[in-house]
PyMOL Python script that loads the backbone (N, CA, C, O; Angstrom):
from pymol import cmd

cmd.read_pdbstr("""\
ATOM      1  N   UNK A   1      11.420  27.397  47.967  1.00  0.00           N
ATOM      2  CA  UNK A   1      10.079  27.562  48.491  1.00  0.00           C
ATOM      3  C   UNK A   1       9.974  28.901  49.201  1.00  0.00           C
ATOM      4  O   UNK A   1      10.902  29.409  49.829  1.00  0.00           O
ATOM      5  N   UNK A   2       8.810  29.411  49.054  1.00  0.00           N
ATOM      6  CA  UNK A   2       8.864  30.924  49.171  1.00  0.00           C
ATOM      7  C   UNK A   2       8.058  30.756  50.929  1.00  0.00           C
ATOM      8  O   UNK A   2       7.033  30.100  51.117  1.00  0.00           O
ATOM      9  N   UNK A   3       8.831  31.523  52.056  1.00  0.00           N
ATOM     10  CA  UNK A   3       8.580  31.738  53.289  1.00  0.00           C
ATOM     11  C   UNK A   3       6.879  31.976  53.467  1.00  0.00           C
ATOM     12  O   UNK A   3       6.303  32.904  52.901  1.00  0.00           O
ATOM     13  N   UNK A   4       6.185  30.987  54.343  1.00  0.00           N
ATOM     14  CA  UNK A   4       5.097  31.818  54.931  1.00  0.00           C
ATOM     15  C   UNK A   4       4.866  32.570  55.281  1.00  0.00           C
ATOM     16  O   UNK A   4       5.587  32.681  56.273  1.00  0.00           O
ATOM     17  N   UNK A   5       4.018  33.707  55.187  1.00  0.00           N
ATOM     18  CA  UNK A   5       3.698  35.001  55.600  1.00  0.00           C
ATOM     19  C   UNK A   5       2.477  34.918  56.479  1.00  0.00           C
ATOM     20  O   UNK A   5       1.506  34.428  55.902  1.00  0.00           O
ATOM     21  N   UNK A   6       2.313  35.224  57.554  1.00  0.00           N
ATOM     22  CA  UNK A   6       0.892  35.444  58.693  1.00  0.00           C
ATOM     23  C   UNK A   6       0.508  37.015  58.163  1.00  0.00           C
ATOM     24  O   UNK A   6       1.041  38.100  58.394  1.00  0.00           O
ATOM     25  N   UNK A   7      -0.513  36.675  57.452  1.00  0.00           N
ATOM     26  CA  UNK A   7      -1.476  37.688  57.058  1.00  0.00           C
ATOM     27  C   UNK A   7      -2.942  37.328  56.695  1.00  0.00           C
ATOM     28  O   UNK A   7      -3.273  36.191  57.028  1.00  0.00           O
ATOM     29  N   UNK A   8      -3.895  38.098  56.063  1.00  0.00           N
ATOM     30  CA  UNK A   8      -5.281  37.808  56.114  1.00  0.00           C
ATOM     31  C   UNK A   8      -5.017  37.575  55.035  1.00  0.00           C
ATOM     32  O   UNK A   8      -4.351  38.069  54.126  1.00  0.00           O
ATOM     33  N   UNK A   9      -6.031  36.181  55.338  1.00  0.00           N
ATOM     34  CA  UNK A   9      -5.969  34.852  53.762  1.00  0.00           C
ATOM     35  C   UNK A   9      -7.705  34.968  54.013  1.00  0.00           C
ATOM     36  O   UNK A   9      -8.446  35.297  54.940  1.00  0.00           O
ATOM     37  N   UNK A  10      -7.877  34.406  52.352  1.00  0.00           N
ATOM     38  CA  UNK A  10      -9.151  33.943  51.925  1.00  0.00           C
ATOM     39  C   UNK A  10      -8.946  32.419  52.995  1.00  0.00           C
ATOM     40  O   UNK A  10      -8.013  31.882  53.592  1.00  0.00           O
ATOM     41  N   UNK A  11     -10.315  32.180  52.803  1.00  0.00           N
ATOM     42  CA  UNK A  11     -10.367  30.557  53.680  1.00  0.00           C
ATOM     43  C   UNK A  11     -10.194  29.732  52.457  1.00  0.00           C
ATOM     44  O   UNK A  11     -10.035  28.555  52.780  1.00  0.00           O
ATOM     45  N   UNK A  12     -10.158  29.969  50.780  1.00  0.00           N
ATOM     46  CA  UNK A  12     -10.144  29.188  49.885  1.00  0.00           C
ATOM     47  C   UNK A  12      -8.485  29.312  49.694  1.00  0.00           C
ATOM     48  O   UNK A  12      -7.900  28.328  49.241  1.00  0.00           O
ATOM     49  N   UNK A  13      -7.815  30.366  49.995  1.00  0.00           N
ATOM     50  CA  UNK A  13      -6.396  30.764  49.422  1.00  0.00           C
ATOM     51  C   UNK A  13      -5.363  29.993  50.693  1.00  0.00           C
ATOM     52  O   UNK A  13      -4.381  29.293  50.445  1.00  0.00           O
ATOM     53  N   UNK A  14      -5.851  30.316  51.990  1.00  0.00           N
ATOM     54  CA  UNK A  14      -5.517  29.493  53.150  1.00  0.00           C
ATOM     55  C   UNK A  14      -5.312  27.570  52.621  1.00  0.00           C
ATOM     56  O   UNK A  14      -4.315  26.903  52.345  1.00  0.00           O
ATOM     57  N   UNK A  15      -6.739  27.254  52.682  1.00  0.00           N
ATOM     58  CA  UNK A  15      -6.720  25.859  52.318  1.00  0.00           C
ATOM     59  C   UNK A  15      -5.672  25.428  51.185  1.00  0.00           C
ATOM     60  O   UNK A  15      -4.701  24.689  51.350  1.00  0.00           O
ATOM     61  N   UNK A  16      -6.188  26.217  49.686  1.00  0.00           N
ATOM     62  CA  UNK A  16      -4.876  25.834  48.939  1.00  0.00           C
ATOM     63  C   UNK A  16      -3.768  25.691  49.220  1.00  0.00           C
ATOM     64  O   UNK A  16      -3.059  24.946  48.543  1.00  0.00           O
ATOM     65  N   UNK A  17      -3.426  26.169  49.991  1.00  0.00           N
ATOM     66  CA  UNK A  17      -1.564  26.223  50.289  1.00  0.00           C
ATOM     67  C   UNK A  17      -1.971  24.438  51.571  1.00  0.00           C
ATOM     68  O   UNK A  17      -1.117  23.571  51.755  1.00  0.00           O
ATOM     69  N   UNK A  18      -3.029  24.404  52.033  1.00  0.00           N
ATOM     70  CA  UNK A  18      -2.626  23.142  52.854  1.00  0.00           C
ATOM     71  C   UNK A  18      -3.051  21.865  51.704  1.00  0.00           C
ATOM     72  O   UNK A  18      -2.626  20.720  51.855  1.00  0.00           O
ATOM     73  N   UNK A  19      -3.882  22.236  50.635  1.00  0.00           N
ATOM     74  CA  UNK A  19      -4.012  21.237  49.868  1.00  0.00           C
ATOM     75  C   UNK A  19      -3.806  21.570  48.511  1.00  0.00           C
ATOM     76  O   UNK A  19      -4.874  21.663  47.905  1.00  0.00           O
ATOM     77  N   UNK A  20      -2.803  21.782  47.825  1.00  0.00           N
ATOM     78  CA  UNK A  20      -2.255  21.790  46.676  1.00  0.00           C
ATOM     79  C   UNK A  20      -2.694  21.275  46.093  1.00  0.00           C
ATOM     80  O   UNK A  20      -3.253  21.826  45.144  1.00  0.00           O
ATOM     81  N   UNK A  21      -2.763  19.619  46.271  1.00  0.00           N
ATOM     82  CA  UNK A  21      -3.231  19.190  45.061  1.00  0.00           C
ATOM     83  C   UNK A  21      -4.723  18.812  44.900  1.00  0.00           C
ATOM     84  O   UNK A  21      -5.121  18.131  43.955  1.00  0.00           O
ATOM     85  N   UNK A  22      -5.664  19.378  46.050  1.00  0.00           N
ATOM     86  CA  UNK A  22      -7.180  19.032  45.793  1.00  0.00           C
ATOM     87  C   UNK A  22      -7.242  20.261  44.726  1.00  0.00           C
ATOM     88  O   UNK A  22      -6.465  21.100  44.271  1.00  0.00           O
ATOM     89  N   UNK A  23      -8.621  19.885  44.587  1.00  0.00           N
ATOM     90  CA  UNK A  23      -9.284  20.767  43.522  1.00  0.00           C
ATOM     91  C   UNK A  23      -9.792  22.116  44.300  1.00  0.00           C
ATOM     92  O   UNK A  23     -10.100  21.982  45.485  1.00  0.00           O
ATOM     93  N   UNK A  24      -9.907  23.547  43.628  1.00  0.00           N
ATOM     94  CA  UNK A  24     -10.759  24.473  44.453  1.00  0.00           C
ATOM     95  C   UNK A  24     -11.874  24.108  44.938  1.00  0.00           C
ATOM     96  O   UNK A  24     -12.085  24.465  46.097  1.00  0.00           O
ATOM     97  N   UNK A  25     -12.740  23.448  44.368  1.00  0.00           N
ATOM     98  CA  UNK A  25     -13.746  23.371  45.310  1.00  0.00           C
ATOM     99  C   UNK A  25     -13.963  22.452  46.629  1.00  0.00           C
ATOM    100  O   UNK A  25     -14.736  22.653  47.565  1.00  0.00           O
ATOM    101  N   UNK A  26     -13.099  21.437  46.437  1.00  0.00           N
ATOM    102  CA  UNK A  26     -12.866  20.550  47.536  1.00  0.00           C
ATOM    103  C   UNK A  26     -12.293  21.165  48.865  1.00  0.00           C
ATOM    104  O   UNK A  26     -12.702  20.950  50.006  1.00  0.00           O
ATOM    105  N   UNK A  27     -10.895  22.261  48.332  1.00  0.00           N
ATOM    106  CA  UNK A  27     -10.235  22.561  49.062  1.00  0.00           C
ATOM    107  C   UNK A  27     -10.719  23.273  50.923  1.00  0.00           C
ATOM    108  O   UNK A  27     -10.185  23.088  52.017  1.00  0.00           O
ATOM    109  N   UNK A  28     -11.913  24.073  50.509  1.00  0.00           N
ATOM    110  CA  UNK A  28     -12.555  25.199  51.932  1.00  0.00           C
ATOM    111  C   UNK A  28     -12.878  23.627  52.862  1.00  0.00           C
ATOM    112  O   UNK A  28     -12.588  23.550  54.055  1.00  0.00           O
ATOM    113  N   UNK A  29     -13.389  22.679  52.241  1.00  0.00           N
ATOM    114  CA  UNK A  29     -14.292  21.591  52.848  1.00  0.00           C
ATOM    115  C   UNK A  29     -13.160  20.731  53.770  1.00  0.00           C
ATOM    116  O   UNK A  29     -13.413  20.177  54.840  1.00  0.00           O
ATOM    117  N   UNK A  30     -11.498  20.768  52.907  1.00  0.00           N
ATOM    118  CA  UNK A  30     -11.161  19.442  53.788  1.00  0.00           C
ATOM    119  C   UNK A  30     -10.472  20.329  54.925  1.00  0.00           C
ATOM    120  O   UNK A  30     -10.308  19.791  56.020  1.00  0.00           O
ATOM    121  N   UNK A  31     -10.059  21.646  54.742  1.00  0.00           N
ATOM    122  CA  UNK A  31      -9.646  22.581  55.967  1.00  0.00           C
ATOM    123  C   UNK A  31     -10.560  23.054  56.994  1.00  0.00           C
ATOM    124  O   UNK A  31     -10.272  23.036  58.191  1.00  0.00           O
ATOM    125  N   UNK A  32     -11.586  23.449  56.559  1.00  0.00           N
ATOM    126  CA  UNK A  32     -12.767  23.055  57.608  1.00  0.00           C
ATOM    127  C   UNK A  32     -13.211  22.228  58.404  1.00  0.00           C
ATOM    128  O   UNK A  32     -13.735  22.619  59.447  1.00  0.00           O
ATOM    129  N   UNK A  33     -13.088  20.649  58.051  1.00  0.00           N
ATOM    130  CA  UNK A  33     -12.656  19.384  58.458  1.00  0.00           C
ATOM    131  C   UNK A  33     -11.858  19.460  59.601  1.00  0.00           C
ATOM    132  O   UNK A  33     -12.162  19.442  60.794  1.00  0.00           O
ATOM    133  N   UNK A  34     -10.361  19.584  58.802  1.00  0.00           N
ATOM    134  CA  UNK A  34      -9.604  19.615  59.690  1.00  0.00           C
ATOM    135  C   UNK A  34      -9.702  20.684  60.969  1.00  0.00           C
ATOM    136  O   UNK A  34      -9.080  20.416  61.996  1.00  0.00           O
ATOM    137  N   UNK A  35     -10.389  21.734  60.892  1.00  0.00           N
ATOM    138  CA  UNK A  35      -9.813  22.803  62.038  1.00  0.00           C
ATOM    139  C   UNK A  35     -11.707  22.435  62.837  1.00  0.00           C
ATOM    140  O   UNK A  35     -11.649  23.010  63.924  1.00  0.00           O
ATOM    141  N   UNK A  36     -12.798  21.941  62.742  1.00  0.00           N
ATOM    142  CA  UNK A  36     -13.810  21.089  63.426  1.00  0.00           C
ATOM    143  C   UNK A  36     -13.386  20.217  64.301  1.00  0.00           C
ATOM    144  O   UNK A  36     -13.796  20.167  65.461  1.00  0.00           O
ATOM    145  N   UNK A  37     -12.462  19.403  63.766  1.00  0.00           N
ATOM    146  CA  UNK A  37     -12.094  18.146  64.856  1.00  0.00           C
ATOM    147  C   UNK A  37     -11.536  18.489  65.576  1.00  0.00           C
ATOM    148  O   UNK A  37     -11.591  17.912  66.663  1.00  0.00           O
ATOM    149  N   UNK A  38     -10.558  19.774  65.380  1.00  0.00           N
ATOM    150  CA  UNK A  38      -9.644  20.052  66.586  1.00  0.00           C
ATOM    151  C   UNK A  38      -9.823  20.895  67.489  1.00  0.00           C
ATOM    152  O   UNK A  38      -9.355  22.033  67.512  1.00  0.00           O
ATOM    153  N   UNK A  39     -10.895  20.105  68.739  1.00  0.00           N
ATOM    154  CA  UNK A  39     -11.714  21.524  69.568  1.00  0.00           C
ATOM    155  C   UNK A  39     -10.681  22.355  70.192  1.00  0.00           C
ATOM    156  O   UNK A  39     -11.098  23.504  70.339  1.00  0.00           O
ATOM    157  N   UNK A  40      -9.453  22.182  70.623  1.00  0.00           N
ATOM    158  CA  UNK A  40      -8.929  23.488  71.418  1.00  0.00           C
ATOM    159  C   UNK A  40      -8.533  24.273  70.206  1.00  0.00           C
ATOM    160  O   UNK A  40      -8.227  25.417  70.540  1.00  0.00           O
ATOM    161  N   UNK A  41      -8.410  24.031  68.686  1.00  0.00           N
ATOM    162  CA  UNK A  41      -8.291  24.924  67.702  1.00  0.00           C
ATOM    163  C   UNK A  41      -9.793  25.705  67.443  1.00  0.00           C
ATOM    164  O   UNK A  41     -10.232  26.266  66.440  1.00  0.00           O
ATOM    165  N   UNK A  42     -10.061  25.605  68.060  1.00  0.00           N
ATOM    166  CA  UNK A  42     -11.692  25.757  67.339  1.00  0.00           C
ATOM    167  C   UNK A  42     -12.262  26.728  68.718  1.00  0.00           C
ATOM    168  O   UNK A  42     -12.817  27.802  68.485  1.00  0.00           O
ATOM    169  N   UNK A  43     -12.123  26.382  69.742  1.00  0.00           N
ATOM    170  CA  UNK A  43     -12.050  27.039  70.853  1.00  0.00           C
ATOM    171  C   UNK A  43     -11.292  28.667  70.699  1.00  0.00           C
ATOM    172  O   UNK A  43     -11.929  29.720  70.686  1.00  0.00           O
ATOM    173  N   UNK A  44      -9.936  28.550  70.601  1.00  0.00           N
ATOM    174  CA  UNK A  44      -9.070  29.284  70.447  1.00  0.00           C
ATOM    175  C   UNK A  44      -9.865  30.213  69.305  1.00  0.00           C
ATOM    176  O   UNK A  44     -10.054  31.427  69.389  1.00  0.00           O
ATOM    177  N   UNK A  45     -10.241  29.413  68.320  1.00  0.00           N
ATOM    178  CA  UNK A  45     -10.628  30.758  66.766  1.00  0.00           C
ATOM    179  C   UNK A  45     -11.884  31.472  67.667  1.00  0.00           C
ATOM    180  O   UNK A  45     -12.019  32.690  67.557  1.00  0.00           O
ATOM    181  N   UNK A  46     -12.815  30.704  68.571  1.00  0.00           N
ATOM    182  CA  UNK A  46     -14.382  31.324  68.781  1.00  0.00           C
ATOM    183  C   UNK A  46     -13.670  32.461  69.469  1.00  0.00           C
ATOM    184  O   UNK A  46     -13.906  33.586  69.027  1.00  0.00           O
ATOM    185  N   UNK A  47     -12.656  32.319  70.697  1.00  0.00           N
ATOM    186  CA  UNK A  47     -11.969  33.602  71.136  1.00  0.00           C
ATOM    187  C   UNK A  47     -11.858  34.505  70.253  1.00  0.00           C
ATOM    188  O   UNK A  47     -12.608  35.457  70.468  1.00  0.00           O
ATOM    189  N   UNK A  48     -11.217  34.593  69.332  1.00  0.00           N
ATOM    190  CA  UNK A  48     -11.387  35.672  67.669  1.00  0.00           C
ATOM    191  C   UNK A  48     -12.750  36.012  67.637  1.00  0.00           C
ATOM    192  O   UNK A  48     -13.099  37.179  67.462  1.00  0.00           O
ATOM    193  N   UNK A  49     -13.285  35.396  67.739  1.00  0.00           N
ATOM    194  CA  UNK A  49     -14.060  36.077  67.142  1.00  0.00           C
ATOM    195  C   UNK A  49     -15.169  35.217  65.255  1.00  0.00           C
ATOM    196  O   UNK A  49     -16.103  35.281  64.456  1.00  0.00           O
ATOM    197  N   UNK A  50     -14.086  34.639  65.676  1.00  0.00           N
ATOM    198  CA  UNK A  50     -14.208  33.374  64.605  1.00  0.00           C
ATOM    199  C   UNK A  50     -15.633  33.074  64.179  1.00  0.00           C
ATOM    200  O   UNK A  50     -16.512  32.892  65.021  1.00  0.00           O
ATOM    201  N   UNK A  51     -15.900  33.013  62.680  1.00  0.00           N
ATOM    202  CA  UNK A  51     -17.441  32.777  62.240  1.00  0.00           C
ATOM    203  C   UNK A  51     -16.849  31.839  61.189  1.00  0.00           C
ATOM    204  O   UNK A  51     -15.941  31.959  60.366  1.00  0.00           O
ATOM    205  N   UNK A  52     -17.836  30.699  61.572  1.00  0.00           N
ATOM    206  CA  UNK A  52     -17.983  29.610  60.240  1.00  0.00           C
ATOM    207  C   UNK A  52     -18.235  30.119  58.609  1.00  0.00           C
ATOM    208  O   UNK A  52     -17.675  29.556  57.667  1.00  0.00           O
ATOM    209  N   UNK A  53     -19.034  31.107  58.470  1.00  0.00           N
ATOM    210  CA  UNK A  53     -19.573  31.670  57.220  1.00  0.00           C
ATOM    211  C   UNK A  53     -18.771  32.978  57.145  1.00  0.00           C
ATOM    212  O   UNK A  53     -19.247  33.806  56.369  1.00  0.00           O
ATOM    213  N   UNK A  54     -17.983  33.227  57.603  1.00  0.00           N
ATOM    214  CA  UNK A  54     -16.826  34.368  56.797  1.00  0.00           C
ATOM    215  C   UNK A  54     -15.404  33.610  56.017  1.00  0.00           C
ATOM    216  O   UNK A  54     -14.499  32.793  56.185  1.00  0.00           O
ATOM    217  N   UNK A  55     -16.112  34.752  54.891  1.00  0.00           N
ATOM    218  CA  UNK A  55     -15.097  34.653  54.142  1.00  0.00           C
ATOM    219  C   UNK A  55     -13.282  34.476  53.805  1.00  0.00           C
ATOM    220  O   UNK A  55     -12.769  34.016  52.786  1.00  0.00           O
ATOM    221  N   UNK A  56     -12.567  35.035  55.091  1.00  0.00           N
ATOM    222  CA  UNK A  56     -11.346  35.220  54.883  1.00  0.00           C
ATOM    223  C   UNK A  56     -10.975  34.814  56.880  1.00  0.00           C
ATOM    224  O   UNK A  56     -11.845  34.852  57.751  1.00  0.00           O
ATOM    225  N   UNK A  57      -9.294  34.421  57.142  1.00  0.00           N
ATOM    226  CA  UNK A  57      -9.180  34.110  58.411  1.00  0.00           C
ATOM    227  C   UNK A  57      -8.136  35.940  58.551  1.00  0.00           C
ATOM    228  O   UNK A  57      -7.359  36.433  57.733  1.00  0.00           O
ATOM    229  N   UNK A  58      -8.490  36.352  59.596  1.00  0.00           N
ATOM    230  CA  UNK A  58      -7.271  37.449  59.668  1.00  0.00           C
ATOM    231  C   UNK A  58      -6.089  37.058  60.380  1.00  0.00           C
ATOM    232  O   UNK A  58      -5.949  35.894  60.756  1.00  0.00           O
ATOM    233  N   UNK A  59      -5.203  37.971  60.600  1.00  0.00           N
ATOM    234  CA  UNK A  59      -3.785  37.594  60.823  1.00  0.00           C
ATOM    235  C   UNK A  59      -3.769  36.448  62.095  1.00  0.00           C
ATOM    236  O   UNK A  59      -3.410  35.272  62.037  1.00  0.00           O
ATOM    237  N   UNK A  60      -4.301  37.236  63.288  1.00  0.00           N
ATOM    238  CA  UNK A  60      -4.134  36.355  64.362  1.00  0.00           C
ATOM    239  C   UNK A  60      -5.071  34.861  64.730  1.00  0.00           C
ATOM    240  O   UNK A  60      -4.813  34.067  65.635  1.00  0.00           O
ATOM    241  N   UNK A  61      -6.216  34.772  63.727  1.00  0.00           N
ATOM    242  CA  UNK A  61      -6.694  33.492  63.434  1.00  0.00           C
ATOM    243  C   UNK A  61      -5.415  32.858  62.553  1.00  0.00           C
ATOM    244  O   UNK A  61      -4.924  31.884  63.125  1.00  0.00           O
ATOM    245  N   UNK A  62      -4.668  33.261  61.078  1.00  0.00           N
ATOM    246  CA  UNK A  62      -4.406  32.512  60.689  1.00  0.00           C
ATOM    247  C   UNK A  62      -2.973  32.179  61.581  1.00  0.00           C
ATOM    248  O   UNK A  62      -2.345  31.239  61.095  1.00  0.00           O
ATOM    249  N   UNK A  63      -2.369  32.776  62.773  1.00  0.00           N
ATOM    250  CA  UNK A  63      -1.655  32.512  63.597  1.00  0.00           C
ATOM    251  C   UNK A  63      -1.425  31.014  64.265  1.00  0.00           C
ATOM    252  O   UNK A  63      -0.519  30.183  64.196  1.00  0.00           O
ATOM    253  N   UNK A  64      -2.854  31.097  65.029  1.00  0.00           N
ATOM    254  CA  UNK A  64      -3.416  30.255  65.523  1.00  0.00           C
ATOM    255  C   UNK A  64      -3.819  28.902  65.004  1.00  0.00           C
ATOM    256  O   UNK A  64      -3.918  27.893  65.701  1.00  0.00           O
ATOM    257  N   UNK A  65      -4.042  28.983  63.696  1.00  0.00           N
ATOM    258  CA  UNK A  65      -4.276  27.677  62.616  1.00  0.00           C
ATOM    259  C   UNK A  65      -2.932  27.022  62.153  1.00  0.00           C
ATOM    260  O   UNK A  65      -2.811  25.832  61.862  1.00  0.00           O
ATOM    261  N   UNK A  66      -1.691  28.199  62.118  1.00  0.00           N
ATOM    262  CA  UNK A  66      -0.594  27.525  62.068  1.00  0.00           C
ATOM    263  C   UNK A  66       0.115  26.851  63.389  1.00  0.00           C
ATOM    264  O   UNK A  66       0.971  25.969  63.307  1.00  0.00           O
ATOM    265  N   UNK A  67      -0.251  27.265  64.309  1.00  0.00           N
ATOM    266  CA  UNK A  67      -0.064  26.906  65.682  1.00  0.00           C
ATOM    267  C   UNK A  67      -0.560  25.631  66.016  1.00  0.00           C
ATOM    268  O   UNK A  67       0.102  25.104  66.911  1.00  0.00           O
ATOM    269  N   UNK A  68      -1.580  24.902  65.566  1.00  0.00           N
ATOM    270  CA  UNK A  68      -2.198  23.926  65.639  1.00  0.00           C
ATOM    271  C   UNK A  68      -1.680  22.798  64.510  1.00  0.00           C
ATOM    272  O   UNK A  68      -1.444  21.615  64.756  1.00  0.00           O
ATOM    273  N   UNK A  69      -1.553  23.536  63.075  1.00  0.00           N
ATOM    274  CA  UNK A  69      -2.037  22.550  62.203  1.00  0.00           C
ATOM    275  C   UNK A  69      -0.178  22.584  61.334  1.00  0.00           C
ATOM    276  O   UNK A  69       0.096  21.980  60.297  1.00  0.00           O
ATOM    277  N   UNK A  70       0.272  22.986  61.711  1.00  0.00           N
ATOM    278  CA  UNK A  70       1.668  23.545  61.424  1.00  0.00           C
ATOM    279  C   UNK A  70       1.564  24.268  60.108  1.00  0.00           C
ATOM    280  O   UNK A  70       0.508  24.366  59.482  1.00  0.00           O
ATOM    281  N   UNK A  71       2.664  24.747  59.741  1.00  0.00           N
ATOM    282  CA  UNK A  71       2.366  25.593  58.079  1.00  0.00           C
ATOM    283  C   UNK A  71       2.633  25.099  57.392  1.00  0.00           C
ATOM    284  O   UNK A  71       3.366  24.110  57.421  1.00  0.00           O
ATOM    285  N   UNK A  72       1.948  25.793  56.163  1.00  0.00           N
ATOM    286  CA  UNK A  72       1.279  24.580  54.989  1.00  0.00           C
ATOM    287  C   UNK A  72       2.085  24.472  54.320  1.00  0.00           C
ATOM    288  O   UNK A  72       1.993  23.705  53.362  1.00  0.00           O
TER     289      UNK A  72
END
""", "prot")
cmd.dss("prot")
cmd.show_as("cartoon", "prot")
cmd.util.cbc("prot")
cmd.orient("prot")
């Protein structure tokens, strides 16, 4: 299994790696899910700078998502 890397992910390329086996289009919806319910994760991203409707998480959001949600 090839090492995680903390770098800027798509929010669709992010999710894949936490849900392999959903489908692409399912995938943005159930990681979104997941990082909603978890207000001090969600807290932490608005510090970033964090927007619901962008496209990609950058390094130190996707930091922070592994910090919470462990790596995928």
């Amino acid at each position: 299994m090839e090492e995680f890397k903390i770098r800027t992910y798509t929010k669709k390329e992010l999710a894949l790696l936490y849900f392999p086996d959903s489908t692409p289009q399912a995938v943005g919806k159930h990681l979104k899910a997941w990082i909603q319910r978890n207000k001090p994760l969600m807290d932490e991203l608005a510090i970033t700078g964090y927007q619901s409707n962008s496209k990609s998480y950058n390094p130190r959001q996707v930091k922070i998502i592994i910090d919470y949600l462990g790596e995928p």
